[in-house]
N, C-alpha and C positions, 0 to 999 in steps of 0.2 A: 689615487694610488691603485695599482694592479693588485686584487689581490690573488693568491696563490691556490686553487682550488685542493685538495686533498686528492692522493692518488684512489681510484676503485679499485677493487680488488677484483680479475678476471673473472667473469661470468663462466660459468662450467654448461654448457648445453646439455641436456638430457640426452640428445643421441651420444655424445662425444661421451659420456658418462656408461652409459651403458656399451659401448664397442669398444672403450677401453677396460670393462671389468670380462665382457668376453671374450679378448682375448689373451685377459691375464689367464682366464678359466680353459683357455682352450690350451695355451705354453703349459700348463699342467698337469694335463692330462699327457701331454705329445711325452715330457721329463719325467710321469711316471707310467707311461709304457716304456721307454725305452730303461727304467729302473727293471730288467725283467725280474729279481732278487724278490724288490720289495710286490711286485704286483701279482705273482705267483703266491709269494704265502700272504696276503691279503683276499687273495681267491681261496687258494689248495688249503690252508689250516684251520680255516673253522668248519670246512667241507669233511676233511677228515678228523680232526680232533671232536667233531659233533659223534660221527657215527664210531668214534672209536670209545670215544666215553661213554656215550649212550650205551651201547650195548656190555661194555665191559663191567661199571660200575654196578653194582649190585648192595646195599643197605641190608639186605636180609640174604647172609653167607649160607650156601646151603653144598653139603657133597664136602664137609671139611674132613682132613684127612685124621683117620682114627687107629688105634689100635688093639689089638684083641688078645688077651692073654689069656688062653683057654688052657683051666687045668684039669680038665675030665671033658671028656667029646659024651655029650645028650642031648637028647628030644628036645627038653629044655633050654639048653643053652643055644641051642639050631635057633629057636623059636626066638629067643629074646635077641638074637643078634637081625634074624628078619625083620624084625618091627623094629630096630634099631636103624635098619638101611631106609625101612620105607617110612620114614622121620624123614627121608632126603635133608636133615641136618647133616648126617654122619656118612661117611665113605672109609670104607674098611680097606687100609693103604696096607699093614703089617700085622703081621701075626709074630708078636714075639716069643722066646721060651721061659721069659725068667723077669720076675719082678724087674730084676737090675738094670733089663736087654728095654723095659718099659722107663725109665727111669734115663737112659741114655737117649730115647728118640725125644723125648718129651725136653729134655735138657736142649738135644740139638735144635728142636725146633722142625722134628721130621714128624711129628703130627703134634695135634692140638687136642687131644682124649685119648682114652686110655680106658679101654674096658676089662674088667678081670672077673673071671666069671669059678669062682674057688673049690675047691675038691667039696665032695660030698653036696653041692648046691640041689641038684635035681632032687633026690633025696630029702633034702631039707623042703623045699618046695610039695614034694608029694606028701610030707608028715603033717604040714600043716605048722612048720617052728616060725614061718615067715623071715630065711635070710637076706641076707645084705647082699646085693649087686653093686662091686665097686670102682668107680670110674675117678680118674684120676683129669682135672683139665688144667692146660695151659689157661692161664686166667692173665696173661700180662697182655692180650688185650679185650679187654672186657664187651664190645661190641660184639668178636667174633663167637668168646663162650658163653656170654649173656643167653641170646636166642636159642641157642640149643639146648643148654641147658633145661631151660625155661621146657623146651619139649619133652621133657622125659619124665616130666609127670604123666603124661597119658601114656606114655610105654608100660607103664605099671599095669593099665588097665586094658590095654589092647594087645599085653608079648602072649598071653597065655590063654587066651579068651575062646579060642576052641579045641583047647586037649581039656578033656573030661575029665583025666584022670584025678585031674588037679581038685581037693575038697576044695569045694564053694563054702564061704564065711563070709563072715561082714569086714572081716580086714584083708587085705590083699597078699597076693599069695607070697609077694617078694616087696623087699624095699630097696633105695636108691640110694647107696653113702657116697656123696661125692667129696672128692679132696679139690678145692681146688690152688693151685698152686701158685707160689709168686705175687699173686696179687689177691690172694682169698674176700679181702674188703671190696675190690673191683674199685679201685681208687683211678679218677680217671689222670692224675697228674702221673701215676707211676706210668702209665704207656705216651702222654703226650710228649713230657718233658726229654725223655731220651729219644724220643723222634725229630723233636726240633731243634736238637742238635744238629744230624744229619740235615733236616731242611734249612735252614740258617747257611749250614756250610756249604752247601750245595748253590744255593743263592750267590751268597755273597763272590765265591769263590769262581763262578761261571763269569760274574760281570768286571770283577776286575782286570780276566787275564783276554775274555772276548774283548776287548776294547785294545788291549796291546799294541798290537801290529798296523791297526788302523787308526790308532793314533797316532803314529809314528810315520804312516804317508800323509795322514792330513794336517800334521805340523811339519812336514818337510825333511824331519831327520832322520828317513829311513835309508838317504845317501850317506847318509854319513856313516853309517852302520855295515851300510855294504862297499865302503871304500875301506875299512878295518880289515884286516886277515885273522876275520871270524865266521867259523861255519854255523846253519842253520842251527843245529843241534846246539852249536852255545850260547846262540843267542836265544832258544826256547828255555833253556836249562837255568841263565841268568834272569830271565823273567817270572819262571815258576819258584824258582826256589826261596826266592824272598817272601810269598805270599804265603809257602806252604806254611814260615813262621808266622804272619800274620793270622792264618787260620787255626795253628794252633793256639794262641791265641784265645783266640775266640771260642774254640770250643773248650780250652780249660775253661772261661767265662760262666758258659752256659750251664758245664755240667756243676762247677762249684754253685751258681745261683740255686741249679738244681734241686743240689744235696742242701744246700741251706735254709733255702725258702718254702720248698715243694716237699721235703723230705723224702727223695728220694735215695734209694740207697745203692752202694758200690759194692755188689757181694763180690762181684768176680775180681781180678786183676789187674790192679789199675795201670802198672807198664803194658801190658798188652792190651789195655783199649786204649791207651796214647800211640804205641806203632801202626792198630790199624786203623785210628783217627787221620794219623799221619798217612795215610797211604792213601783213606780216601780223599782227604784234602791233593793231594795229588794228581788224583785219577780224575778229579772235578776239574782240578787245572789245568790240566793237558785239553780238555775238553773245551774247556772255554781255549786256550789257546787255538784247538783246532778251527772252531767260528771265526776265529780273529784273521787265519789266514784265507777262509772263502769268504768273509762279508768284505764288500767294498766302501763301505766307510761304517761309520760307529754306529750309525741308526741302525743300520742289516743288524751289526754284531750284537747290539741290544734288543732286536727282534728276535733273534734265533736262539738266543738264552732266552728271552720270556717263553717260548715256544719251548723248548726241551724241557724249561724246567716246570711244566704246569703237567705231563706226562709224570713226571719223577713224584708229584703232590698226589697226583691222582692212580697211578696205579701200582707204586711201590709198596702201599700197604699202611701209609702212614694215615690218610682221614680212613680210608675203607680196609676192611680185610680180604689180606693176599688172599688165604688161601679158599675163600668165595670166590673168588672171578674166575670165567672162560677159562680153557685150559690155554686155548691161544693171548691171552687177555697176560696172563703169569708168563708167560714166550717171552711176549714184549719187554712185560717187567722186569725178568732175568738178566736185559742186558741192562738196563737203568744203575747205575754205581749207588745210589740211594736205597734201594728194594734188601741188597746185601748188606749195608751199613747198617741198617735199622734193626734187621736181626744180629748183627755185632751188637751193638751198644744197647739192645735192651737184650741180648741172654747176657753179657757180661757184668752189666748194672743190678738186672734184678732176676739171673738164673746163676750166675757164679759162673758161666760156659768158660771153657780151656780151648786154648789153639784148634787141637783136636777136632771138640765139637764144631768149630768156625772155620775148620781148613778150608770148605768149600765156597765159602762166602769170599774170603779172604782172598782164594787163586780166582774169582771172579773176577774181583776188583781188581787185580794186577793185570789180570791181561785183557780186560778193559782200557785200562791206563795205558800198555803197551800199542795197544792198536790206535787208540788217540794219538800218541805221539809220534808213532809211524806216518800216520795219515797228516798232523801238522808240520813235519820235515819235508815229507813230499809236496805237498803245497805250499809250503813257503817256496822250493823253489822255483816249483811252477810257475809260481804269481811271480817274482820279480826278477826273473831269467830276462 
């Protein structure tokens, strides 16, 4: 009987092996040059996000903006505000007239200290009563008044160290009462938690609406869409509007976890930080929509949200303090829709801020928001004319 040998299975040749993995290697390189999207920011973004963080990020804030409430102009007072500047903690931004007039910048978020230097001080100083010098800090975020703070025990011993006039003792000639405000404990949940609201929504809300449009050429049903007599504008408007609910959402989530878990608290108005919760959940989704209409398929659109959103982490203010970095460093950040948020939702959580103080935050983020949307109208139709 014949018997039936079993089949071998084809031998693979080492050359045949190695010429067909290069030039599976070599089709891939040809597919991601001609990607020019993805090969460009795999070159240009660590090239420029390296020297733009490098130089901007800063751990020890220094030149933070301060204010001076001078109520008798002296020798004295000249001198204590000198050693004050050359701390290069402080930068002397406003001089206001009136407890209240300090009271409102501090509320707004238009400096982080507050110096008040009180009638009769010099005076007190040349008698020998030892008064009070008193400074007033934003303390909601504890990094940026930490360090300075911390410096103004040696201002004690270097403001007045060559006026003579001053009697020499063994106690010093002034002392430091500082208030610090909002967060006196320096609790670090009360500054995280109202920023990760913002960062959350910014996240989440970039990668829903970037994927929109280009998932809708790479499943095919974006003819269908344009065989409809429907304009650009409604079909951005039907895409965003459903997520804005989604995102609120999410940030009632965050901030109830907040206030439950973290104890953090709601001084301010809690309709008004849901309208401009709501506006920036908006301003984030127009944005992501506008990636959706330059990436050409979803990887680009999920590339250029990682890439915005690691700028909005890094120099809006949330790990590091804004108002430490570069003057051009805050430029950048000004336009970021995250940098405005974060001073929304933590003066209205834990400073009580009114419309008022937040006008300017507020008309940022909208016309933010407007120029995204302009920019995703005229590229939709660009791309599919």
């Amino acid at each position: 009987m014949n018997q039936v040998m079993p089949a071998q299975a084809p031998r693979h040749s080492g050359n045949g092996f190695w010429r067909k993995t290069w030039a599976m290697l070599v089709k891939e390189f040809i597919q991601l040059r001609r990607d020019r999207v993805s090969f460009a920011m795999i070159v240009m973004i660590p090239l420029v996000q390296l020297m733009l963080f490098g130089y901007a990020i800063n751990t020890t804030p220094r030149d933070l903006p301060t204010a001076v409430l001078l109520q008798e102009q002296s020798d004295v007072g000249r001198s204590i505000l000198a050693a004050l500047q050359n701390t290069r903690y402080f930068k002397i931004t406003q001089l206001p007239r009136s407890a209240a007039e300090v009271d409102r910048l501090i509320l707004a978020g238009k400096v982080l200290f507050a110096v008040e230097i009180p009638v009769g001080f010099e005076r007190a100083v040349r008698r020998g009563d030892h008064p009070a010098l008193l400074i007033s800090a934003d303390a909601t975020d504890p990094v940026a008044s930490g360090s300075a703070l911390s410096a103004l025990g040696t201002l004690v011993q270097t403001a007045l160290e060559h006026d003579h006039d001053i009697p020499e003792a063994g106690a010093p000639p002034f002392s430091i009462r500082i208030h610090a405000r909002y967060n006196p404990a320096a609790v670090t949940q009360l500054n995280i938690v109202p920023g990760l609201v913002g960062t959350i929504l910014t996240m989440t809300m970039l990668i829903f609406t970037a994927l929109s449009v280009t998932r809708e050429i790479e499943r095919g049903t974006m003819e269908n869409l344009l065989s409809m007599p429907i304009t650009p504008v409604e079909i951005m408007l039907g895409k965003i509007i459903p997520y804005i609910m989604v995102g609120f959402v999410q940030a009632a989530m965050i901030i109830g976890i907040g206030v439950l878990l973290f104890g953090v608290p709601i001084v301010g108005n809690l309709g008004l930080l849901a309208g401009l919760s709501t506006l920036f959940i908006a301003t984030n989704l127009s944005i992501g929509y506008t990636f959706s209409t330059v990436a050409q398929n979803q990887l680009q659109a999920m590339q250029m949200s990682i890439m915005y959103f690691l700028p909005n982490i890094l120099l809006s203010g949330f790990l590091f303090p804004f108002a430490g970095m570069p003057t051009w460093a805050q430029w950048v950040g000004e336009t970021l829709p995250l940098t405005h948020y974060l001073r929304i939702v933590r003066g209205i959580m834990l400073k009580g801020a009114t419309a008022t103080d937040l006008h300017y935050d507020g008309a940022a983020m909208f016309v933010l928001m407007l120029v995204a949307m302009t920019i995703a109208v005229t590229r939709f139709r660009r791309t599919l004319d």
